[in-house]
N, C-alpha and C positions, 0 to 999 in steps of 0.2 A: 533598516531594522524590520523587525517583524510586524511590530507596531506600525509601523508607515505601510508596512505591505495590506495591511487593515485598511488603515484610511484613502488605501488607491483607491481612485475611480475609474475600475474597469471596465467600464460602459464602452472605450474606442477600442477596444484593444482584439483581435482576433484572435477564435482557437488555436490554442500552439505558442501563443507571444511567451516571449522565455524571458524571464527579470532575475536577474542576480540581488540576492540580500548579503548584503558585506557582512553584517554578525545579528544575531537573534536579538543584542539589546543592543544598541548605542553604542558604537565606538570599543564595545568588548572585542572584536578580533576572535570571535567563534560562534559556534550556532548560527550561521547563514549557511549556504547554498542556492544551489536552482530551483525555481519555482517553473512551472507554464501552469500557464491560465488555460481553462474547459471552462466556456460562456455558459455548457450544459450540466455542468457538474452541480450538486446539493447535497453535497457531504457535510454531515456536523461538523465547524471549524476545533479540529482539535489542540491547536498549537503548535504542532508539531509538523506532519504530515499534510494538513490539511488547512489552507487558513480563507478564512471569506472578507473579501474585501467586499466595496462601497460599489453599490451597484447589480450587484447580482454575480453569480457565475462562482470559481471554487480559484485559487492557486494551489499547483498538486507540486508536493517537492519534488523533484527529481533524487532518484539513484540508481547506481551503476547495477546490472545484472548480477543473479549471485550473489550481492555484497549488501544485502538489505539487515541492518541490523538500527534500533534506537538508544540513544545514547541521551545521557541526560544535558549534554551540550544543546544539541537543538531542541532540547524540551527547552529550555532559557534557564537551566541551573548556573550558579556564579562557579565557574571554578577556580576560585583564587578562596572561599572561604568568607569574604567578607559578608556577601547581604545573604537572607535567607533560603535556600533551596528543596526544602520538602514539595514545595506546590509544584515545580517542576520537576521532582523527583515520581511525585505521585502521578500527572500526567504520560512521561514518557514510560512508565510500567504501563498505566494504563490502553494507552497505545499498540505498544509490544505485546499486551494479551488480546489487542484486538485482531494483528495481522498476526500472531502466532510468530514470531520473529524474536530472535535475541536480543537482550537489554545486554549494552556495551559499553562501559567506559572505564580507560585504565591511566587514566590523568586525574588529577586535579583533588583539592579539598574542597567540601560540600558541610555548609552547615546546618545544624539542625534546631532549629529554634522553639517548636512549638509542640505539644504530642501530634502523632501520624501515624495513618498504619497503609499502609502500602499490598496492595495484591498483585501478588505472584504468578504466573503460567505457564512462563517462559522459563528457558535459560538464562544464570545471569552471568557475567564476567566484571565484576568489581575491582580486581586487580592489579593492584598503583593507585587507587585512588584510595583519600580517608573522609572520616566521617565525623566531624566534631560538633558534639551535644551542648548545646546552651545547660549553666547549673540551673539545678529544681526544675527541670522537666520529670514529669511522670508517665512515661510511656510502657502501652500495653503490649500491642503488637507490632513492632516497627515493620516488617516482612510477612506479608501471611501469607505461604506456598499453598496454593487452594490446588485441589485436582482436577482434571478436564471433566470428569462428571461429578456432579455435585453428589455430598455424602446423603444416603437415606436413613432416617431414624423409624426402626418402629418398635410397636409391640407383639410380639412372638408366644403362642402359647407355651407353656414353661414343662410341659409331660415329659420331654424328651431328652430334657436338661439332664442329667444324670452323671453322678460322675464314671469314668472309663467308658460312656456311651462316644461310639466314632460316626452315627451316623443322627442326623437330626432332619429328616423330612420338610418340617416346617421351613426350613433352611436354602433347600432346594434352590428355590428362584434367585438364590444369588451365588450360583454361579460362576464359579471364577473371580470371586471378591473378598477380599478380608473384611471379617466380621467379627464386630467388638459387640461381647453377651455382658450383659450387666444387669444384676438382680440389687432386690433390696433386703437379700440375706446377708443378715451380719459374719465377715469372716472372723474379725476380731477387732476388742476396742482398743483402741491405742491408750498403751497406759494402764490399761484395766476402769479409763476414764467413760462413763454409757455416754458420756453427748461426743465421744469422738470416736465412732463406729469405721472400720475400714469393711465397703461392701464387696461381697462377692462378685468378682469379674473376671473373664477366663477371653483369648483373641486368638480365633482361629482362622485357616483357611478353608474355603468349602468350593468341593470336588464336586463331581454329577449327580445328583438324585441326593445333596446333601452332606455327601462324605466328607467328615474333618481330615484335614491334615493333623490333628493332634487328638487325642483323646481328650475331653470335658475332665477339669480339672473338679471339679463341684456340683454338688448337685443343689438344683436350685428350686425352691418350691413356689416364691413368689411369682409375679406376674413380671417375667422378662423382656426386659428392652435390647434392640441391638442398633449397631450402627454400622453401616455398612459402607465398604469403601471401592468401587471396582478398579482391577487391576489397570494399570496403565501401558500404553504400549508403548512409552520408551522411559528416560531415566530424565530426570532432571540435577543439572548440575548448578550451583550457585557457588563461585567465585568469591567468595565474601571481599567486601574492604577493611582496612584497620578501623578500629576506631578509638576516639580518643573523649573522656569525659569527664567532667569534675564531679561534682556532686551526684547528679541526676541516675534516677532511677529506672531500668531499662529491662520490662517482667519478663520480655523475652524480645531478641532481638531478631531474631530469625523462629518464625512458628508455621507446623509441618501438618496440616493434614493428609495431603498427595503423600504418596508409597513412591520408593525407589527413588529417593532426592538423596544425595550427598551435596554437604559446605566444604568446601575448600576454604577454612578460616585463615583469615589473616590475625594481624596481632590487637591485644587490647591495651590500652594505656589509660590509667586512673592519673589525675594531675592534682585532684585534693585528697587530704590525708583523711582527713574523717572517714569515719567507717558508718554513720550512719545512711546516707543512700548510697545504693550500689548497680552494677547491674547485675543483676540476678540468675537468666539463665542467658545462653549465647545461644542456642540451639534447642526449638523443643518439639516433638514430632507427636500427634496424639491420632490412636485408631487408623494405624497403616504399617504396613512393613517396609524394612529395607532403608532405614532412615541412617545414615552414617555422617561423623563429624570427624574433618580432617585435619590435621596442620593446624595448631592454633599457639600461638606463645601467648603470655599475659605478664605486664611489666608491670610494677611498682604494685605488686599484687598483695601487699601486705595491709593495701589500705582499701582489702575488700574484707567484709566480715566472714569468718570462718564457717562454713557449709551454708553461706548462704549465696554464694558464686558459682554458679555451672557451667561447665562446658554444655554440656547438654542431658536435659530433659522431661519431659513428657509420660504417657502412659494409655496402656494398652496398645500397643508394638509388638512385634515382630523382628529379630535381628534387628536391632540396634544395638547402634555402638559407637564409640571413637577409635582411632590412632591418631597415632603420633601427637600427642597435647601433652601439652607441658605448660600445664598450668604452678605455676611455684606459688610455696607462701598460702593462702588459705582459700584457692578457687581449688572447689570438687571438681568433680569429675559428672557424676551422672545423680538424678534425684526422682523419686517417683514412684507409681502403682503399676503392676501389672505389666511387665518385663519378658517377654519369652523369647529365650536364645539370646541375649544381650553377651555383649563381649565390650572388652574393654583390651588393646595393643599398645604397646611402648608408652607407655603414659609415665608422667609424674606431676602426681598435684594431693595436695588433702586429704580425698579419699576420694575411693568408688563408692557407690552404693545404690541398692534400690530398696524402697522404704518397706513394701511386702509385696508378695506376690511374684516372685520371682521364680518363674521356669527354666529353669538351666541356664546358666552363667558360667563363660573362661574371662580370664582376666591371664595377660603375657608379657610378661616384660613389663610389670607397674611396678613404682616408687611411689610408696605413702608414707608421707610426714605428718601430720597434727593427728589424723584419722587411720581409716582403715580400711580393706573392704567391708562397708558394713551392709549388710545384706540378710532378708527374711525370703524363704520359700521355699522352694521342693525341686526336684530333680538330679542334677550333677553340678557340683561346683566344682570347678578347677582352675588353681590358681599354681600356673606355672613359670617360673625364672622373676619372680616376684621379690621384693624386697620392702622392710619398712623400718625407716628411721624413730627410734623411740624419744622422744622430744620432751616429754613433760612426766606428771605425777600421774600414775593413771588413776583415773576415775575426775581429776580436776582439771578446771578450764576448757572440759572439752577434748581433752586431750586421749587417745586410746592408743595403749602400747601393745595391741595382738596386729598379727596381718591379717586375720580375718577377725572380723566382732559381731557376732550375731545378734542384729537389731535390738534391744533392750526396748525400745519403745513400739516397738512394731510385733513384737509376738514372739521374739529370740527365738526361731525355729529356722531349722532346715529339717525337708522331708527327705531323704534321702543321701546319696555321697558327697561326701565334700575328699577332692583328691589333690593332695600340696603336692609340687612337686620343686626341689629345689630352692627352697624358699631361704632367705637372707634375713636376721636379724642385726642390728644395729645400735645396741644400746647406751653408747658414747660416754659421758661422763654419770650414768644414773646408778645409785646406790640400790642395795636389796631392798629397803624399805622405801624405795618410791617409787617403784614399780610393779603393778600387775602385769608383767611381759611375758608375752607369748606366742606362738601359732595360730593357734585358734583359741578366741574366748567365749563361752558359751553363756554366758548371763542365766545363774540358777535365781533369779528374781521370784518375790513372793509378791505376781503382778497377776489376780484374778483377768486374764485378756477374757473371757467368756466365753471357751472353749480349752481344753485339753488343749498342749503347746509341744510340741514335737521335737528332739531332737535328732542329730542327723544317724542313719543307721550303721554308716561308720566313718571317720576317719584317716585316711592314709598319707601319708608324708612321708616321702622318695626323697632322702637327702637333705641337706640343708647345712647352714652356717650359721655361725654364732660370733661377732664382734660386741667385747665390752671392753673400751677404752681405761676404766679406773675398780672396776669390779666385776670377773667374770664367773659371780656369781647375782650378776642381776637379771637372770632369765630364767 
């Protein structure tokens, strides 16, 4: 075992001696390989890669050329599920971001006992394998996908902030980096509530001597902060595992600052009914672009609480989005501030939405049941071969019968077009008097937000359908 390869006394043994370890723990039947001993080596013993026995000197694992990847097997994770495996989850990442190498493994259950948060740098390949959460954990970041240069925060003079301004000087020195602008101008308070202000934030790219890739959404007069993220030079792809959990609460499971990451999700499974802890978000990518969420199903999803289940999300982004999720029962789809180019493909789940701030959004091929797309912000909406199940009373339990619902708590605004095309309504057994059902509903609320509240400057709708199973005049 590994442990024994510890207590050897390498002191006879010459450079090159080659010792076979039969499994990483005891009699487990995995996690071994070859070791040779370097009497010269003083590498930190990592568990993995590297182990230091008695006496001095290094054992260095051996592997085949080309085929260098870390797997949580030889980290000493159980994969049968029985004892706990976070500490060796968190080592063999640790490793993999050291030699820049793939994290591999597509066997086995791994459980998870304790809170943990795990960093990311690598590519991962999780699937075949699951992941089973002990109840009442409260984890924050299970995955933090961190990017090869660390993010920089500063303060920016605010002169140049202006709205339809494309070029911002101060800017300059970065370069080929997406940059998240964030003042402490209030866009609106949520609610019309003053302790729950939503600020002014706008996420660009910056071209040579400054140039946005977008035009400055706001003009900011405060003292401007940004964060800054540089482009990376290739993609990262994470494999996700299923996972499976009873109570515990999981704030995000996968969390994105690195640009150009895609989850290949696998499935989720809830095994207690309670709807008090949940996992919350699966995917959350903040201050970077190019963040996308793949393939995700969720079973027994009725025992997550209604919009408080996400596929994914985050805020201040750039192209983000899902396909293919199919989240049924009451897991969303997307949640959050400051959205630009966001897209949502094949989906069915609760709803879409982004809370405000929202720069241009398609949505293609969605199925909303409990919710809607619900969505605050400016540019072009388009919500194309769309469809939405009318499910309840509108205005109760949460429940909204338009396919589009424009934020009520977030400033009911769109600046700009909203363009349906094709859209599908569905109103099953609901009577005229239980429902507000429609295409688009615009919330004429008498909600002081602390600004003038915009509606959009037109609406078009290209076709569309009408099913009413008991009354076809409930639409």
């Amino acid at each position: 075992s590994i442990s024994e390869l510890r207590q050897y006394n390498a002191l006879s043994l010459n450079t090159g001696a080659r010792v076979l370890v039969d499994s990483y723990i005891e009699c487990k039947g995995y996690g071994g390989g070859f070791f040779r001993y370097d009497s010269e080596n003083t590498d930190t013993d990592d568990g993995v890669m590297i182990i230091a026995p008695v006496g001095g000197g290094r054992f260095v694992r051996e592997v085949l050329d080309n085929q260098l990847y870390i797997s949580y097997e030889i980290a000493g994770a159980d994969i049968t599920g029985v004892e706990p495996s976070e500490d060796a989850i968190v080592r063999a990442h640790s490793v993999a971001n050291r030699l820049g190498v793939q994290l591999k493994q597509n066997r086995g259950k791994f459980r998870i006992s304790k809170p943990v948060e795990v960093s990311v740098k690598t590519d991962v390949d999780l699937k075949g394998s699951e992941f089973v959460f002990d109840d009442s954990l409260n984890i924050n970041k299970m995955f933090n996908v961190k990017p090869t240069v660390n993010l920089i925060e500063a303060n920016v003079n605010n002169q140049n902030f202006v709205n339809g301004n494309t070029v911002v000087p101060e800017l300059a020195i970065y370069e080929n980096a997406v940059v998240s602008i964030n003042s402490k101008d209030v866009d609106i308070y949520r609610n019309g509530d003053r302790n729950s202000p939503v600020y002014k934030r706008d996420i660009v790219e910056v071209r040579k001597g400054g140039t946005l890739s977008h035009p400055l959404i706001y003009t900011m007069t405060t003292q401007v902060s940004v964060v800054v993220n540089h482009l990376e030079k290739s993609k990262l792809i994470f494999n996700a595992p299923s996972i499976t959990i009873g109570n515990s609460l999981i704030a995000s499971f996968i969390y994105s600052t690195r640009n150009d990451v895609t989850v290949n999700a696998s499935g989720v499974k809830r095994t207690d009914s309670s709807t008090v802890n949940r996992i919350v978000t699966y995917f959350e990518p903040h201050n970077c672009r190019d963040n996308v969420l793949d393939a995700i199903a969720v079973d027994n999803s009725n025992h997550f609480e209604t919009a408080s289940a996400y596929g994914i999300s985050g805020g201040s982004v750039i192209r983000q989005g899902a396909r293919n999720y199919h989240g049924a029962g009451d897991w969303g789809l997307m949640d959050g501030n400051t959205i630009r180019d966001g897209f949502a493909t094949d989906i069915t789940c609760a709803r879409v939405g982004v809370h405000a701030q929202a720069f241009n959004f398609t949505a293609e091929r969605c199925t909303l049941k409990e919710k809607a797309i619900q969505i605050s912000g400016r540019g072009t909406l388009i919500a194309r071969d769309c469809k939405k199940f009318c499910v309840g009373i509108g205005g109760a339990a949460g429940y909204v019968n338009a396919l589009i619902d424009l934020r009520a708590d977030y400033g009911s605004e769109w600046v700009g077009d909203i363009i349906i095309d094709n859209p599908e309504l569905n109103c099953g057994n609901l009577a005229l008097t239980d429902a507000e059902t429609g295409i688009v509903r615009l919330h004429a609320d008498n909600i002081d937000f602390g600004r003038e509240v915009f509606y959009p400057r037109r609406i078009i709708i290209n076709g569309g359908s009408l099913t009413a199973s008991a009354n076809n005049n409930a639409a």
